[in-house]
N, C-alpha and C positions, 0 to 999 in steps of 0.2 A: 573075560572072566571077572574082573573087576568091576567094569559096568555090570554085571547081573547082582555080584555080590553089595554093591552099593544098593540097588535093587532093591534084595530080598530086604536087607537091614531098613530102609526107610516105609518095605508094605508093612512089613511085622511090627513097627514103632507105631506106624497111622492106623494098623490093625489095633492094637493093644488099645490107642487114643481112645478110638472109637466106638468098642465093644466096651471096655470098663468105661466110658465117659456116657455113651448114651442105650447102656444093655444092664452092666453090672450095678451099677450106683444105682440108677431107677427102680431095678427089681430090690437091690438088698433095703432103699428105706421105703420102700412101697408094701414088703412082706414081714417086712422086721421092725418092730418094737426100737426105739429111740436108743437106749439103752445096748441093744444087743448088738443094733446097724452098729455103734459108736465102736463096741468092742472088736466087730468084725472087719473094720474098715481100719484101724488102727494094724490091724496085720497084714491088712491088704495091701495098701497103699505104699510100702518100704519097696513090696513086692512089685510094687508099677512100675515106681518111680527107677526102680532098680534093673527091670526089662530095658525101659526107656533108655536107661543111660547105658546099658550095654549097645541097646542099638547104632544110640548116636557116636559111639566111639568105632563101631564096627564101619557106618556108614563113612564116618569122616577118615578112618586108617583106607579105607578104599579109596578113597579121593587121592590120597595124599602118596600111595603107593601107582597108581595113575599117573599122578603128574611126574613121580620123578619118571615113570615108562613112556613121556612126550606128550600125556593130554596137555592141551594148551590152557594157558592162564584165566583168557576167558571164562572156559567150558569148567574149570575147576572152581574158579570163583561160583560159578551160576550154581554149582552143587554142592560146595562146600558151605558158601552164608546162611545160607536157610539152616542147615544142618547143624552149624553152629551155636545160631541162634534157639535152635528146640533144644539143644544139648543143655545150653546154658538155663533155659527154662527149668526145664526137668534136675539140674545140679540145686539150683536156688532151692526148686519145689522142698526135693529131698532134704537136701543140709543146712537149710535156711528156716521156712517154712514149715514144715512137720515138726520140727523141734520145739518152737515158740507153740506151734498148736497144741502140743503132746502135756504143755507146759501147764497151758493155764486149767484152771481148776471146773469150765463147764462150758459150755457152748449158748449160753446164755449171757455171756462174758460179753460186750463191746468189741473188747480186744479181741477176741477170736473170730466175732462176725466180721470185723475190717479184712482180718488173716487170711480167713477163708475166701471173701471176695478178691482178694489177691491172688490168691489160688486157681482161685475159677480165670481169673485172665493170666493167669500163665498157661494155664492149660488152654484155652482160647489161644491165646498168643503160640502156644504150640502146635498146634492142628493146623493153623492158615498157617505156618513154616513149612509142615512137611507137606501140604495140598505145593507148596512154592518146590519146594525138594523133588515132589514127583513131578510137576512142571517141567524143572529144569531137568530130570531126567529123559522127557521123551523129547525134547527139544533137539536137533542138532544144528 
């Protein structure tokens, strides 16, 4: 039961990644006006980030209620680091990252172009974690 619920929490995270990273984003600045993506994305994005990090708390409470029911230390390492490591992507994104973004005054800024490349590889950096997550999922 725990293995599935680890599971469903890591398809619906790399779900989420994937659809808003290469479905949502695409369509909203490809049909929308500079301006309006900006405004739309600003409410969007708490909203991601906020999926995300329920996922990675759900995936890792499963790990971790697992190991004390005898998964071995191996099998828990190999599912828990990855997990970890998107958790802590998505924590930065959120609490770090969005804020300083939200902050400055245009996206013409310097400062915001370095932010948002920063951005883009957590979110990179997040996707190859849980491609590694569902690895160590089918593995035994």
């Amino acid at each position: 039961m725990l293995r599935f619920v680890f599971v469903m929490a890591v398809a619906v995270w790399l779900g989420t990644v994937v659809s808003f990273s290469f479905l949502v984003l695409p369509t909203i600045h490809g049909t929308s006006a500079p301006g309006d993506a900006a405004r739309l994305l600003r409410r969007l994005f708490p909203r991601y980030y906020g999926a995300c990090i329920v996922c990675g708390f759900i995936a890792l409470a499963s790990v971790s209620l697992a190991r004390s029911s005898g998964l071995p230390t191996g099998e828990a390492l190999r599912l828990a680091v990855p997990v970890a490591g998107g958790l802590l992507c998505s924590l930065l994104s959120q609490y770090v990252l969005l804020p300083r973004l939200r902050a400055l005054p245009s996206s013409d800024d310097e400062r915001y172009l370095r932010l948002h490349t920063i951005s883009s590889m957590l979110n990179s950096t997040l996707l190859a974690l849980l491609l590694l997550a569902v690895a160590g999922a089918v593995m035994r």
